[in-house]
LOSEVEX-957890 format. One record per residue (C-alpha): x, y, z; chain. Coordinates in steps of 0.02 Angstrom, whole numbers, plus 50000, padded with zeros to 5 digits. Example, Ala and Ser with C-alpha at 12.3 -4.5 7.8 and 13.67 -1.06 7.14 Angstrom:
! residues 2
SITE, 50615, 49775, 50390, A
SITE, 50684, 49947, 50357, A
//
This chain:
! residues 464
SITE, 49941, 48102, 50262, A
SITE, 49911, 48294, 50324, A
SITE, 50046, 48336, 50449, A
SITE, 50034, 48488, 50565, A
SITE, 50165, 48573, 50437, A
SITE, 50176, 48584, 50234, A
SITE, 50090, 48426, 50154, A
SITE, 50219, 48303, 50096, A
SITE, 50198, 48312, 49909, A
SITE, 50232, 48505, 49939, A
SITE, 50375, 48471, 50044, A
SITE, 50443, 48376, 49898, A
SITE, 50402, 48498, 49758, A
SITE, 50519, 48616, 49860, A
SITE, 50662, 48513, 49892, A
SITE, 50664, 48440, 49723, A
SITE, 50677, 48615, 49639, A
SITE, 50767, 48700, 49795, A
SITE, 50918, 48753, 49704, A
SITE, 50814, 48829, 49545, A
SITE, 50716, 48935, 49682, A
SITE, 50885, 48985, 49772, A
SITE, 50961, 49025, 49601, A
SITE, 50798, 49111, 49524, A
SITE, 50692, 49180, 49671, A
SITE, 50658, 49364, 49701, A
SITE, 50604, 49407, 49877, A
SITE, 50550, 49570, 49882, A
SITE, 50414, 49682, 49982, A
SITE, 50282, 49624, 49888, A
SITE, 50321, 49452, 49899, A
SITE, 50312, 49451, 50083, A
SITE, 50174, 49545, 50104, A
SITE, 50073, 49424, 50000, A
SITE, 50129, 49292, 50115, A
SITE, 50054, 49410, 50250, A
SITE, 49902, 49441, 50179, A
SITE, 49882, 49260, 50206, A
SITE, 49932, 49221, 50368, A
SITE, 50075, 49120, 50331, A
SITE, 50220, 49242, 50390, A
SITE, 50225, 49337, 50539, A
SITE, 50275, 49519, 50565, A
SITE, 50416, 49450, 50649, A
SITE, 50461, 49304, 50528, A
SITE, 50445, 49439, 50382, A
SITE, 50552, 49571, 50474, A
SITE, 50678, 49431, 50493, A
SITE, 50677, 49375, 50305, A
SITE, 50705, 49566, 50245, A
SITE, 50836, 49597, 50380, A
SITE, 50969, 49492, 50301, A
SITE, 51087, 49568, 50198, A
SITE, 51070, 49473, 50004, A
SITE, 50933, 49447, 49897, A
SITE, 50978, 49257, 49897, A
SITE, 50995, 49263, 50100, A
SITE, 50808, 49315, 50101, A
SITE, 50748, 49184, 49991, A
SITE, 50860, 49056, 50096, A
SITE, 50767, 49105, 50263, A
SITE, 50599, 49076, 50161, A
SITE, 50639, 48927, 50111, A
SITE, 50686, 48853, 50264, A
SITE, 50518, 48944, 50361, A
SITE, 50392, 48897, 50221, A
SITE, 50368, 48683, 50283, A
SITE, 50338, 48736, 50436, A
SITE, 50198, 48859, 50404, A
SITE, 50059, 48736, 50362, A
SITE, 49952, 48633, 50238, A
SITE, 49924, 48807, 50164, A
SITE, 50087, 48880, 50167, A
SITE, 50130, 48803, 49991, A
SITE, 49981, 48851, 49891, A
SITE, 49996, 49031, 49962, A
SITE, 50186, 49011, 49893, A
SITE, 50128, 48974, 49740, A
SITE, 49992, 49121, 49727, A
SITE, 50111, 49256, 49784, A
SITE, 50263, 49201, 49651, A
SITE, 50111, 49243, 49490, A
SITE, 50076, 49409, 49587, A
SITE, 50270, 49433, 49585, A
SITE, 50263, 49389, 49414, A
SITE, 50365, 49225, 49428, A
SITE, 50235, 49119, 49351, A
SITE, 50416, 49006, 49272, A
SITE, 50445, 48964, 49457, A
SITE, 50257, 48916, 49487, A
SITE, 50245, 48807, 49345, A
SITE, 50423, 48745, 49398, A
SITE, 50334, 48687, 49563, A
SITE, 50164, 48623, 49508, A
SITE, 50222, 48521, 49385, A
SITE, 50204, 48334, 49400, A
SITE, 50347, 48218, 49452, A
SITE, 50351, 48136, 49281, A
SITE, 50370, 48290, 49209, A
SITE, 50506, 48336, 49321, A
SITE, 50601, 48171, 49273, A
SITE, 50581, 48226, 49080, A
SITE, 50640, 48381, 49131, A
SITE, 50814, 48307, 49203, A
SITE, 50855, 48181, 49061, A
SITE, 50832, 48354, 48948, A
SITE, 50954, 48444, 49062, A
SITE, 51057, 48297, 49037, A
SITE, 51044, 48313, 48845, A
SITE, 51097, 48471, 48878, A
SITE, 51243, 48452, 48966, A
SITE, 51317, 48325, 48837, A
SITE, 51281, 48453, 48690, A
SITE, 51376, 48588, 48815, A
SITE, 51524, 48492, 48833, A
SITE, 51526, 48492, 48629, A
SITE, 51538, 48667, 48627, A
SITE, 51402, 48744, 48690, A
SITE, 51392, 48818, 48863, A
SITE, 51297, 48776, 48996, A
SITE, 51202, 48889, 49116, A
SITE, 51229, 48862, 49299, A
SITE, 51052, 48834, 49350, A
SITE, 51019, 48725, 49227, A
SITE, 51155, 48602, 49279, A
SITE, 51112, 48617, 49492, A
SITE, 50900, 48588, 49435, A
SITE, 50979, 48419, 49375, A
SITE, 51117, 48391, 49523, A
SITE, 50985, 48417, 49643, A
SITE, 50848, 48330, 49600, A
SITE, 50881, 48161, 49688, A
SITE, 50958, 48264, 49848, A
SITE, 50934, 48206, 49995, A
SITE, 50970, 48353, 50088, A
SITE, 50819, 48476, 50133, A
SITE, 50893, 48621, 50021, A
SITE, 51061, 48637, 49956, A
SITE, 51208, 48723, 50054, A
SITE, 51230, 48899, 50053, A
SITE, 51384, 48890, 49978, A
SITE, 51301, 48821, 49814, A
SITE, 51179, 48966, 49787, A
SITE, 51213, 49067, 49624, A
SITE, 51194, 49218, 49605, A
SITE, 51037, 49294, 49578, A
SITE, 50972, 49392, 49413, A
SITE, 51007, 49566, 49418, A
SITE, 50875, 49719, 49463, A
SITE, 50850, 49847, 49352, A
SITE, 50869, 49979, 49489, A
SITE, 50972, 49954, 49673, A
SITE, 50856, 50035, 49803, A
SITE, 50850, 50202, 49865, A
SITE, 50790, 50153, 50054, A
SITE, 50856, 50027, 50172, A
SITE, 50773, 49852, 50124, A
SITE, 50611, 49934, 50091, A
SITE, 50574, 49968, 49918, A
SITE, 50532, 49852, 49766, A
SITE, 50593, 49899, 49605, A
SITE, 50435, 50021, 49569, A
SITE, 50241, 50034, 49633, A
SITE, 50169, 49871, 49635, A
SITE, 50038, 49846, 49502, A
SITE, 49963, 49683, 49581, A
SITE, 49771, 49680, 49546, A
SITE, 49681, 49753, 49693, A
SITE, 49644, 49591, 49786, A
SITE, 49414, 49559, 49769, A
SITE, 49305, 49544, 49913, A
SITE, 49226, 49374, 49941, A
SITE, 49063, 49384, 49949, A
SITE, 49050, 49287, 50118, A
SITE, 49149, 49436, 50204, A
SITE, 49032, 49583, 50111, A
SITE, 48881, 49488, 50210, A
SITE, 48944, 49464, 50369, A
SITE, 48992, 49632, 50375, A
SITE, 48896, 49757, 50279, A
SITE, 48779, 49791, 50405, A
SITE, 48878, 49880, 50535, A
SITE, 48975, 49975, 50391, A
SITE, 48937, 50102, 50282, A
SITE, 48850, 50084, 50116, A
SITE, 48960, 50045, 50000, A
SITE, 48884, 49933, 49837, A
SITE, 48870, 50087, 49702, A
SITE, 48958, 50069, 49538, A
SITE, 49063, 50181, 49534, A
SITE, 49085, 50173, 49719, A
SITE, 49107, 50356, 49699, A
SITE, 49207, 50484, 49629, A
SITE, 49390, 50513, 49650, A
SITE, 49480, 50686, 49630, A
SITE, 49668, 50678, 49611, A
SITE, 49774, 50856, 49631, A
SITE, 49957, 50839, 49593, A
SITE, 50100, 50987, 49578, A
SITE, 50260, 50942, 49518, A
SITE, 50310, 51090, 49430, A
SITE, 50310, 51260, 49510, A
SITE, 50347, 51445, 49422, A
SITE, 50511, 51486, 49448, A
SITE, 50470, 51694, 49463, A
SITE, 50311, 51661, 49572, A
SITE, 50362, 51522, 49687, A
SITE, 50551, 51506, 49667, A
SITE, 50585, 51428, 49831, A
SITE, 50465, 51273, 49783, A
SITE, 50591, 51140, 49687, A
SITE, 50503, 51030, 49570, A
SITE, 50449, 50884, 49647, A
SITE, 50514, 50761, 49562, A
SITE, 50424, 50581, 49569, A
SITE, 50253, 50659, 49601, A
SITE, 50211, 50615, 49433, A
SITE, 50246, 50448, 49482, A
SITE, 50121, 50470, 49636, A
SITE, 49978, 50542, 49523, A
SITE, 49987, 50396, 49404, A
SITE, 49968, 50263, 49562, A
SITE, 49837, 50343, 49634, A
SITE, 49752, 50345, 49474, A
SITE, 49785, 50171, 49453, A
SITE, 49720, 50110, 49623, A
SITE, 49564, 50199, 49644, A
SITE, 49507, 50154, 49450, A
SITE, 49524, 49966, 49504, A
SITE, 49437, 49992, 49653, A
SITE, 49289, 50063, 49546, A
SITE, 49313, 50250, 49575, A
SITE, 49277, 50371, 49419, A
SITE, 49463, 50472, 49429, A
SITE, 49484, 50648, 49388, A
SITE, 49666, 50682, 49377, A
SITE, 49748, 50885, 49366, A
SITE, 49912, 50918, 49383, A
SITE, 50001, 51080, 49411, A
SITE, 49857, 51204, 49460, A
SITE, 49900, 51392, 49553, A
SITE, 49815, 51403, 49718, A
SITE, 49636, 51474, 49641, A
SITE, 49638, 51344, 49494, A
SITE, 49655, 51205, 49657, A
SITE, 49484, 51295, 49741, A
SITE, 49386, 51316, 49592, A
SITE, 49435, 51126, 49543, A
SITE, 49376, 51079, 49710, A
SITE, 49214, 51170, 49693, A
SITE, 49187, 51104, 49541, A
SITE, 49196, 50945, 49612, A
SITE, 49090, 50946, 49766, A
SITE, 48948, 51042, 49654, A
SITE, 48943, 50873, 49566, A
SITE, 48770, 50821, 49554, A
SITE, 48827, 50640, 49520, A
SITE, 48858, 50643, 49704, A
SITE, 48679, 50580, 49753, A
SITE, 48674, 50411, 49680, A
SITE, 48865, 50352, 49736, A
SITE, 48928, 50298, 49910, A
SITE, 49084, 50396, 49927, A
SITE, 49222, 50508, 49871, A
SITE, 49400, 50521, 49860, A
SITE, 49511, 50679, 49863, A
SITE, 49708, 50683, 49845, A
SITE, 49805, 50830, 49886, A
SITE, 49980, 50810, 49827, A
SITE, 50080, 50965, 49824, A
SITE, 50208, 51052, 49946, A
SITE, 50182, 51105, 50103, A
SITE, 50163, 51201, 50273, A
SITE, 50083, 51147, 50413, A
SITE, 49873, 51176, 50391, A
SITE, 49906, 51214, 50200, A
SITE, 49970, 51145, 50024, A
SITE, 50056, 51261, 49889, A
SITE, 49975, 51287, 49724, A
SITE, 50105, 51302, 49590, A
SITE, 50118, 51493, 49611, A
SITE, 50182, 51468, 49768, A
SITE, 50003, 51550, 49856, A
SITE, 49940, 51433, 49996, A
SITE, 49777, 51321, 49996, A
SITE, 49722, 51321, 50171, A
SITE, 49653, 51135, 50224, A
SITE, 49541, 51220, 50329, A
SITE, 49449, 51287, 50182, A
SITE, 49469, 51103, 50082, A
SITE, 49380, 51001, 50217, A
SITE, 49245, 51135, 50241, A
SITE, 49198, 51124, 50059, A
SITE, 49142, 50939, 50118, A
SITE, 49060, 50964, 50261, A
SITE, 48879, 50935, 50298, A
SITE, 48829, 51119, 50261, A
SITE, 48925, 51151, 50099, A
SITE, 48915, 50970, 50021, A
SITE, 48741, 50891, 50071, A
SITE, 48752, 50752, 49931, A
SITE, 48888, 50689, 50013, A
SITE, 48786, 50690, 50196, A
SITE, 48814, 50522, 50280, A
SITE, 48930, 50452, 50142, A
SITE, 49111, 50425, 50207, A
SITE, 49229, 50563, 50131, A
SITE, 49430, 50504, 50110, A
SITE, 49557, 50635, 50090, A
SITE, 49755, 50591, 50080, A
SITE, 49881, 50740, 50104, A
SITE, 50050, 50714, 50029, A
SITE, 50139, 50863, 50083, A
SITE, 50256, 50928, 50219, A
SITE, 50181, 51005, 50353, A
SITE, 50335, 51110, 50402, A
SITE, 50517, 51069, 50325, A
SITE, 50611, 50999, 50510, A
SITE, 50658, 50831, 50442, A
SITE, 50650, 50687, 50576, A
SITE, 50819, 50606, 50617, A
SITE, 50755, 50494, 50707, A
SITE, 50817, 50433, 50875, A
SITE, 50888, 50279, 50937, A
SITE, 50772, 50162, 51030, A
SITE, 50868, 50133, 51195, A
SITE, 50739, 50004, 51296, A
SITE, 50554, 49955, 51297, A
SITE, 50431, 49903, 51171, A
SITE, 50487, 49853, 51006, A
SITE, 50333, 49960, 50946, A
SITE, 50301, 50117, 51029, A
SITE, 50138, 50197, 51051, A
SITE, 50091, 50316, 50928, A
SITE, 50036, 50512, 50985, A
SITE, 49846, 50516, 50983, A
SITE, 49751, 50589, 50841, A
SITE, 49577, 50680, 50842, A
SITE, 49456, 50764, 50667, A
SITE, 49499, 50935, 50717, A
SITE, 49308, 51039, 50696, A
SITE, 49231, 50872, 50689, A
SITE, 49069, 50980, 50724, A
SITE, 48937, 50978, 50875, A
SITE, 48797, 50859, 50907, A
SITE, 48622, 50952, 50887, A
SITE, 48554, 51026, 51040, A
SITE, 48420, 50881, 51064, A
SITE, 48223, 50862, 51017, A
SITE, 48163, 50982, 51162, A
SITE, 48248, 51122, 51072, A
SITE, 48178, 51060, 50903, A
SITE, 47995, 51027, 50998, A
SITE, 47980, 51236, 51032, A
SITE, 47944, 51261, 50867, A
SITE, 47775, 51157, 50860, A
SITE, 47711, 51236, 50691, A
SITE, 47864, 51195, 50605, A
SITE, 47791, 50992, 50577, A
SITE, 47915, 50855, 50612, A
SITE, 48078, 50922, 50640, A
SITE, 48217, 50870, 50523, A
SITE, 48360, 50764, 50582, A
SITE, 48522, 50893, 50613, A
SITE, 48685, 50821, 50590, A
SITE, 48851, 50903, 50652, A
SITE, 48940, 51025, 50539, A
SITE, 49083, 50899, 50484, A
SITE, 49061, 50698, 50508, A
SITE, 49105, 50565, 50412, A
SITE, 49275, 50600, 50375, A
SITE, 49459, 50533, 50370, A
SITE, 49606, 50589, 50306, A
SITE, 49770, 50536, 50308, A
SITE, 49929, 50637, 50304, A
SITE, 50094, 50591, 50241, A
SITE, 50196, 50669, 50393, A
SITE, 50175, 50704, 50574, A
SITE, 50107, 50857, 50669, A
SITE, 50149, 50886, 50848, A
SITE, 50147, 51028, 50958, A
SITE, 50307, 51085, 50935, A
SITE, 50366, 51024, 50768, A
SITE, 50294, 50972, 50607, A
SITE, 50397, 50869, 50509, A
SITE, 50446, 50853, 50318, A
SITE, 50352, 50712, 50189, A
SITE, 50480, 50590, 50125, A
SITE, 50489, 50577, 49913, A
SITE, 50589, 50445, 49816, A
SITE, 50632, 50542, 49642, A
SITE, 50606, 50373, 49548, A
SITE, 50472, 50289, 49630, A
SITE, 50367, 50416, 49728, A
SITE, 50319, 50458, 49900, A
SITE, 50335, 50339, 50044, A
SITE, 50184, 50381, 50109, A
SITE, 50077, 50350, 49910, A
SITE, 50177, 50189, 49901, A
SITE, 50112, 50130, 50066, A
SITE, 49946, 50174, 50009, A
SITE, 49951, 50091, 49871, A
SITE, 50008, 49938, 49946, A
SITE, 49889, 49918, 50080, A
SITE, 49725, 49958, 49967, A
SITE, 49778, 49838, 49837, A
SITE, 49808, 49697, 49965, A
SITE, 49714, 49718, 50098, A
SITE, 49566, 49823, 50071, A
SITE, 49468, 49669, 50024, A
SITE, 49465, 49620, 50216, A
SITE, 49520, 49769, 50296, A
SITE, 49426, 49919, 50348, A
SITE, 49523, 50118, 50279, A
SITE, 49546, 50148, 50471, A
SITE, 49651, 49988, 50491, A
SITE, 49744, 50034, 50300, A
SITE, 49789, 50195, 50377, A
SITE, 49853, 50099, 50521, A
SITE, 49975, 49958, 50419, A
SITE, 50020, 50120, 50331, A
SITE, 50095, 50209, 50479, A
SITE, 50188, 50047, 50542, A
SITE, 50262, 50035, 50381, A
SITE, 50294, 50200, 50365, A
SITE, 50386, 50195, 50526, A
SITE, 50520, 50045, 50484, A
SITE, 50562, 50153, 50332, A
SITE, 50726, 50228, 50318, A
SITE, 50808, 50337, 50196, A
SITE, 50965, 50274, 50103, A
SITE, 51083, 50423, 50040, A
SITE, 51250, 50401, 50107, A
SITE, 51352, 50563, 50141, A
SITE, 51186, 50673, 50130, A
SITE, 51072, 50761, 50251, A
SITE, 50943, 50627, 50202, A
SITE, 51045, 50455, 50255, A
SITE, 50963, 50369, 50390, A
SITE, 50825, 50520, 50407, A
SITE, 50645, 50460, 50467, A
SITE, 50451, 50486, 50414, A
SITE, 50295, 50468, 50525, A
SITE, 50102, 50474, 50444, A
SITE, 49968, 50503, 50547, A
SITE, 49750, 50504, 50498, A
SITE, 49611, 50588, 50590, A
SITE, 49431, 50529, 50584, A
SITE, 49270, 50564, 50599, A
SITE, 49177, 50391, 50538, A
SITE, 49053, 50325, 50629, A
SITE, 49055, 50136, 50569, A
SITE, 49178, 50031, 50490, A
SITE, 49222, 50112, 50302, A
SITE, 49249, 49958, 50200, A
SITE, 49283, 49977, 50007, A
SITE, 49234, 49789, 49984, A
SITE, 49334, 49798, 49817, A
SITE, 49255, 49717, 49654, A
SITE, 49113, 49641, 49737, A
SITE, 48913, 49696, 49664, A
SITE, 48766, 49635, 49788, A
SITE, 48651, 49527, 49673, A
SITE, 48483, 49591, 49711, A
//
């Protein structure tokens, strides 16, 4: 009988193996933003779920949300435990009833050979204990402890153990028709080319002031990563002066390959100052200069085709503390962003119709269009702030990135990424007790000049 909540069969499945999933279960980010990505937790219900203080806290408020959230609820359960890489638990819970009552006289087996002489585990004896229960899940009390990370976390309930490496999530092919028409083109293979920059290491006479950035390595690697799957040919250089970065660049907008794709991709990942990146000599790169060697004028095989730069640097080295929220909106409004230059529109056909011998006048297109770029930290009028870098497992801002593309840029157009991305980077919170850094805040911001929807309708092909 289907019930407004979790089908009974599925209701069952989880109560009869509650105390494995107590015992076993790892609730991390990714976890709940699978559940997310499917519409069975809310922000709020997932805000809740990280907020408590134990790992086996947040996978008791799961369990007790999870009947309530639907026929689907159970399925999507299932799905995001193999993304999680917890296909024992999934198998645990698809399994048939039979198989579960096999499963119990083992355990009992088991147990006699334990009391013999051979030990026991604790799991193993509650999968049995519980499997009758009446009770909807056992009592906290009863929950073991849970296996043991490899590394604690450096933020404040944020991060998983290291970047996600879910597969990028595929476009149906239902959503690529309904809404490739008011988007731009994007069916190539390779849906472009990407070109990844990345300075980590920085010469100690030239540029002594510039530490090594430690974990940008890890940010390269992800980027690399993500944009492959998502059907981008990668380019990757790492550790390039100021004129290696421009001649790299030029190298890559003179790309004649340009012409038959649908987009590119350009990561900047160095430090910083605000309207510039450092090149390993410590010499600046002006953005100015990078965003003009894709414009209209300078790049016409990219005309019309949506052009995606992300900046992970500082853009001045005030670090945000952050300020206590006193009243009002639990989210804030954010400060408004424009495409600085974004160019002018022509001057109109009479100017174009003075010039009668010239034939058919050519359509003119601003200087700069079809851009957006997002930047890993904030600029304001009177202060621009520092990017935030785990040593271990990257930049917040790459992480974020990462996260969003691979589950959500099946559905979700880069605008609306950019947008998850600064919420999330805005709960984040640095971790480093008795340091500078403890409790210290991050805020992205994009600018954009699209003019439709930019949709990256991952690992779908029209069939023509």
């Amino acid at each position: 009988m289907l019930e407004c909540g979790m089908l009974k069969r599925d209701r069952e499945a989880l109560r009869r193996h509650s105390a494995v999933l107590c015992d076993d279960l790892v609730v991390d980010e990714l976890f709940i933003q699978s559940l997310q990505a499917e519409a069975i937790l809310t922000g709020n219900m997932a805000e809740k779920i990280m907020a408590q203080q134990t790992s086996r806290a947040r996978s008791w408020q799961l369990l007790l949300l999870l009947p309530k959230r639907g026929p689907n609820a159970f399925r999507s359960f299932c799905s995001a435990l193999q993304v999680t890489e917890q296909q024992h638990l999934c198998d645990l819970l698809t399994q048939s009833p039979e198989n579960d009552g096999r499963e119990t006289h083992v355990d009992a087996e088991e147990e006699a050979e334990g009391q013999a002489g051979r030990p026991m585990e604790r799991t193993e004896k509650k999968r049995e204990r519980f499997v009758n229960s009446s009770l909807p899940f056992p009592t906290q009390e009863e929950i073991a402890t849970k296996r043991v990370r490899t590394h604690e976390s450096m933020e404040f309930s944020l991060d998983a153990d290291s970047p996600i490496n879910t597969p990028v999530l595929p476009c149906i092919p239902d959503f690529y028709v309904s809404h490739c028409k008011q988007s731009y083109r994007m069916n190539s293979s390779p849906r472009g080319f990407a070109l990844v920059i990345s300075n980590v290491t920085f010469d100690s006479c030239a540029a002594p002031d510039l530490d090594p950035r430690k974990g940008g390595e890890v940010d390269d690697e992800v980027l690399r990563k993500v944009f492959t799957e998502l059907d981008y040919i990668v380019s990757t250089h790492r550790d390039l002066t100021a004129q290696s970065m421009r001649a790299c660049i030029k190298t890559f907008c003179n790309r004649t390959e340009h012409r038959t794709v649908d987009s590119c991709v350009v990561c900047l990942l160095s430090h910083g100052v605000e309207g510039a990146i450092y090149g390993t000599d410590g010499q600046l790169l002006p953005l100015e200069w990078v965003f003009e060697a894709f414009d209209n004028a300078h790049c016409p095989l990219l005309q019309n085709k949506p052009k995606m730069f992300f900046i992970q640097a500082c853009r001045g080295d005030e670090m945000d503390c952050g300020v206590e929220q006193i009243d009002g909106p639990v989210r804030t409004c954010s400060p408004s962003c424009e495409q600085r230059d974004a160019g002018r529109e022509g001057q109109g056909d009479a100017d174009s119709r003075q010039r009668g011998d010239m034939g058919t006048p050519r359509i003119k297109l601003p200087q700069r269009s079809d851009m957006i770029c997002g930047f890993a930290s904030l600029k304001g009028q009177r202060i621009c702030t520092a990017a935030m870098r785990n040593t271990k497992r990257g930049s917040w801002f790459i992480q974020e990135i990462n996260t969003a593309l691979r589950l959500h840029a099946r559905d979700t157009h880069l605008a609306d990424i950019l947008v998850q991305v600064n919420s999330r980077i805005k709960e984040r919170e640095g971790y480093a007790p008795g340091t500078a850094h403890h409790r210290c805040k991050e805020m992205s911001e994009f600018t954009s000049s699209l003019c439709k929807d930019l949709y990256l309708f991952p690992k779908y092909q029209p069939q023509y």
